[in-house]
C-alpha positions as CSV (number, residue, x, y, z in Angstrom):
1,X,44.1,32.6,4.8
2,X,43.2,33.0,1.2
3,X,42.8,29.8,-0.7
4,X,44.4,30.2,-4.0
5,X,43.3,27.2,-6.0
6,X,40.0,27.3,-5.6
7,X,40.1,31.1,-7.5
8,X,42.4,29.7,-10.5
9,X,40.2,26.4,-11.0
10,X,36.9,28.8,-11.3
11,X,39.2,30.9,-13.9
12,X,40.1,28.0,-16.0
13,X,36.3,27.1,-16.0
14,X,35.3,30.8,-17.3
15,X,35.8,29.5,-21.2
16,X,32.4,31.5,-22.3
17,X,29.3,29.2,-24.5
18,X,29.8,26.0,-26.4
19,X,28.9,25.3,-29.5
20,X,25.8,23.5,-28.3
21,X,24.9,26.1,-26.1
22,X,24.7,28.8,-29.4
23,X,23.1,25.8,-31.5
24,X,20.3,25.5,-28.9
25,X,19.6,29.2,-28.8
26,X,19.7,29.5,-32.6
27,X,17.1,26.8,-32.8
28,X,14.6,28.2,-30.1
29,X,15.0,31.6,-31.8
30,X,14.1,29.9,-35.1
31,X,11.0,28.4,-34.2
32,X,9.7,31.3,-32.1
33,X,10.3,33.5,-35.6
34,X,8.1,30.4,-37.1
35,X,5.4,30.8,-34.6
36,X,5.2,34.7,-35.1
37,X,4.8,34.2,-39.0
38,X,2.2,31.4,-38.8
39,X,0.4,33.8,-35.9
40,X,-0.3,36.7,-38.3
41,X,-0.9,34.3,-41.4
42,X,-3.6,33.1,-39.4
43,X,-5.2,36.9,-38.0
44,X,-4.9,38.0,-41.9
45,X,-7.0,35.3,-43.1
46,X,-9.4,35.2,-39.8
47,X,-9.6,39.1,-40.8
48,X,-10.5,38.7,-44.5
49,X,-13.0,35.4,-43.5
50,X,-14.4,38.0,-41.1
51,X,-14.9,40.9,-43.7
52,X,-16.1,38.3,-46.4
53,X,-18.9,37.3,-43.7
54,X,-19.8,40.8,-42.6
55,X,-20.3,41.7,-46.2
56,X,-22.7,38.9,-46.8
57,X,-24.6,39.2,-43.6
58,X,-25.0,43.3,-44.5
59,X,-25.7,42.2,-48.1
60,X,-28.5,40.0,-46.7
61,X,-29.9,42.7,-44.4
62,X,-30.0,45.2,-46.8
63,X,-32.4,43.5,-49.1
64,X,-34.7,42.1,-46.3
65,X,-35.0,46.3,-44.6
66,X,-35.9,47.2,-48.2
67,X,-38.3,44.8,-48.6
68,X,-39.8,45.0,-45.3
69,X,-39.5,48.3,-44.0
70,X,-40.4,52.0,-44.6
71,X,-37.7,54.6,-45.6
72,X,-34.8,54.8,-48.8
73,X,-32.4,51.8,-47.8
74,X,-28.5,51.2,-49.0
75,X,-25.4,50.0,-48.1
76,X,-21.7,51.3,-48.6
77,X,-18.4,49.9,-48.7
78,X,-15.5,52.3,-48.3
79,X,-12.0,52.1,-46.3
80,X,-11.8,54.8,-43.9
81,X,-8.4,56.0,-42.5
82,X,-7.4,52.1,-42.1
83,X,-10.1,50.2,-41.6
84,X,-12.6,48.6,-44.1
85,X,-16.4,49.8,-43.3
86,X,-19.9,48.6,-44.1
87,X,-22.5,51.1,-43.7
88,X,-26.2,50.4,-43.9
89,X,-28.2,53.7,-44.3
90,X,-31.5,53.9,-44.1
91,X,-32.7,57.7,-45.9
92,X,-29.5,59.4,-45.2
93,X,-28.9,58.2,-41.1
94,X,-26.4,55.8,-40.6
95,X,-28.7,52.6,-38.9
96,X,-25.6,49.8,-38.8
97,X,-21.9,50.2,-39.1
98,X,-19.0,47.5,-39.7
99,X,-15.1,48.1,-39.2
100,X,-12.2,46.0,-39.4
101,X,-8.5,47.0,-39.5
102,X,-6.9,47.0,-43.1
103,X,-3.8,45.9,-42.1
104,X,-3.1,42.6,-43.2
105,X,-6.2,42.5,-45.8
106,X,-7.7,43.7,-49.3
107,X,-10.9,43.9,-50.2
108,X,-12.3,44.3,-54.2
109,X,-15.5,44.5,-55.9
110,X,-15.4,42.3,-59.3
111,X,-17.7,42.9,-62.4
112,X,-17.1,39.1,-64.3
113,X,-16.6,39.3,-67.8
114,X,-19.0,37.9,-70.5
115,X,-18.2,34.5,-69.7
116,X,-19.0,35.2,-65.7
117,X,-15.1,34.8,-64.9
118,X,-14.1,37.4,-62.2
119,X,-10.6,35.9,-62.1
120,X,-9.6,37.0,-66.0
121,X,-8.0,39.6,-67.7
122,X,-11.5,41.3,-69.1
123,X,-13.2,41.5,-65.4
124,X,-13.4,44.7,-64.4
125,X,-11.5,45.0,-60.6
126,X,-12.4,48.0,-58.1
127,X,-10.0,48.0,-55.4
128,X,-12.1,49.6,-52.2
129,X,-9.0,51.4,-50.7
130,X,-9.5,53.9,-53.9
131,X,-13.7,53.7,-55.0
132,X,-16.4,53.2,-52.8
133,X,-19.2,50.1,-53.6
134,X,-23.0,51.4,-53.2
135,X,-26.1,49.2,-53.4
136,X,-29.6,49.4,-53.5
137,X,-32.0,46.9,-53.7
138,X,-35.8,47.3,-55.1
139,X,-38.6,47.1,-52.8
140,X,-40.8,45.5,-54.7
141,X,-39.4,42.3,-55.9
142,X,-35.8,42.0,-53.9
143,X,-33.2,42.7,-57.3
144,X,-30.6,44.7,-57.0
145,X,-31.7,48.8,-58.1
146,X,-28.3,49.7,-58.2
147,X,-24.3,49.5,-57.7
148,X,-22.3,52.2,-58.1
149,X,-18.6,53.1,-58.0
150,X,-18.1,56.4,-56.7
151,X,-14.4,57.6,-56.2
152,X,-13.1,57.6,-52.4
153,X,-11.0,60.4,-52.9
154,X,-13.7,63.2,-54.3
155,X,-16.9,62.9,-51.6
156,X,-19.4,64.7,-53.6
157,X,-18.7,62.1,-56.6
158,X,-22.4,60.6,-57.2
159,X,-20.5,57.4,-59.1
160,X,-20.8,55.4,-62.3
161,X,-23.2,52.8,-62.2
162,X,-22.3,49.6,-63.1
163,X,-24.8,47.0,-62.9
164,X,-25.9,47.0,-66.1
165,X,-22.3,45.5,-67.2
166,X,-23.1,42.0,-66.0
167,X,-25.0,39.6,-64.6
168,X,-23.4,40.0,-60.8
169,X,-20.6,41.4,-58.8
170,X,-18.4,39.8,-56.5
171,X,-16.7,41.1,-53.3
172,X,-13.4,39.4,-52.4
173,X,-11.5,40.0,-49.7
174,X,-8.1,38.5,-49.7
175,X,-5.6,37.8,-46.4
176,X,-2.6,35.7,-46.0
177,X,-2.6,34.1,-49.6
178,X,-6.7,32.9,-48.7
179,X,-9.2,34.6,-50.9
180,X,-13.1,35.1,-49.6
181,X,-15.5,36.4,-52.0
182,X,-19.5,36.7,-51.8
183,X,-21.6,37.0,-55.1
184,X,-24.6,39.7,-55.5
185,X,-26.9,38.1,-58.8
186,X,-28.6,41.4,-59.9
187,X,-31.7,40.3,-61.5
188,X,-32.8,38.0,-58.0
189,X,-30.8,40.2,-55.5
190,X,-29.3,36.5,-53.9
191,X,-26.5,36.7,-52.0
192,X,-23.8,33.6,-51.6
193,X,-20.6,33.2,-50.4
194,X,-18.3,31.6,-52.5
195,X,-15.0,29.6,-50.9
């Protein structure tokens, strides 16, 4: 025996989703989309706090293996393929290395104008994805020897040397609308981060 009403009360039933059903799913949708931008806000400026601290920390190292130890010591700053590296040489070997993805990150070294104002119009700004930073600090009394630009794209380019423009030179890296910068004073060879 087939039992007929049952089968035409389920079909009435079959109308599809309310309107609360689609409002819900909207919603949960909405904030998931929320979560996943506020997710790689966060990594972008944990990656540039990150870089800004590696470059002070190499900064710092740099001047006390100079001082301290035997050998021709300096440090480069470079992107290669898609990361941002930090290279600490010591004579022309390779002694420490630091990566970190460029994906959500940019990284500059600043020569302030007269006034010491890296943010104007009459700073000079090198953006490291096209010139690559190297320093050099003097063993005798800790100053910084040398910076020099050298352009990324031509390897055998020896670089223009830029020290003598100003006082100091910043490195900023910027992620996520956060900017991280550390400041190199030539004459003492200090290093600070600046935040």
């Amino acid at each position: 025996m087939i039992k007929r009403g049952k089968i035409s009360n389920r079909q009435l039933n079959n109308q599809g989703f309310s309107l609360l059903e689609l409002l819900i799913v909207v919603a949960i949708i909405s904030i998931m989309t929320f979560l996943t931008v506020i997710s790689i806000s966060v990594i972008g400026r944990g990656n540039a706090k990150k870089v800004n601290k590696n470059v002070y920390s190499c900064l710092s190292e740099l001047k006390t293996s100079t001082m301290a130890k035997d050998g021709k010591w300096r440090m480069e700053v470079k992107k290669k393929d898609k990361e941002y590296v930090i290279e600490i040489y010591k004579d022309d070997n390779v002694m420490e290395s630091y990566a970190c993805s460029a994906a959500r990150i940019s990284m500059e070294y600043i020569i302030p104008d007269s006034a010491g104002d890296e943010d104007s119009s009459g700073a000079t700004v090198y953006d490291i994805d096209d010139y690559t930073i190297k320093i050099k600090f003097s063993r005798s009394d800790g100053s910084c020897s040398s910076v020099v630009v050298a352009d990324s794209d031509n390897p055998g380019d020896s670089g223009t040397r830029i020290d003598g423009k100003s006082s100091s030179g910043v490195f900023r890296v910027k992620g996520s609308g956060s900017a991280y910068k550390s400041k190199l004073w030539y004459k003492t060879g200090r290093v600070s981060i600046m935040n």
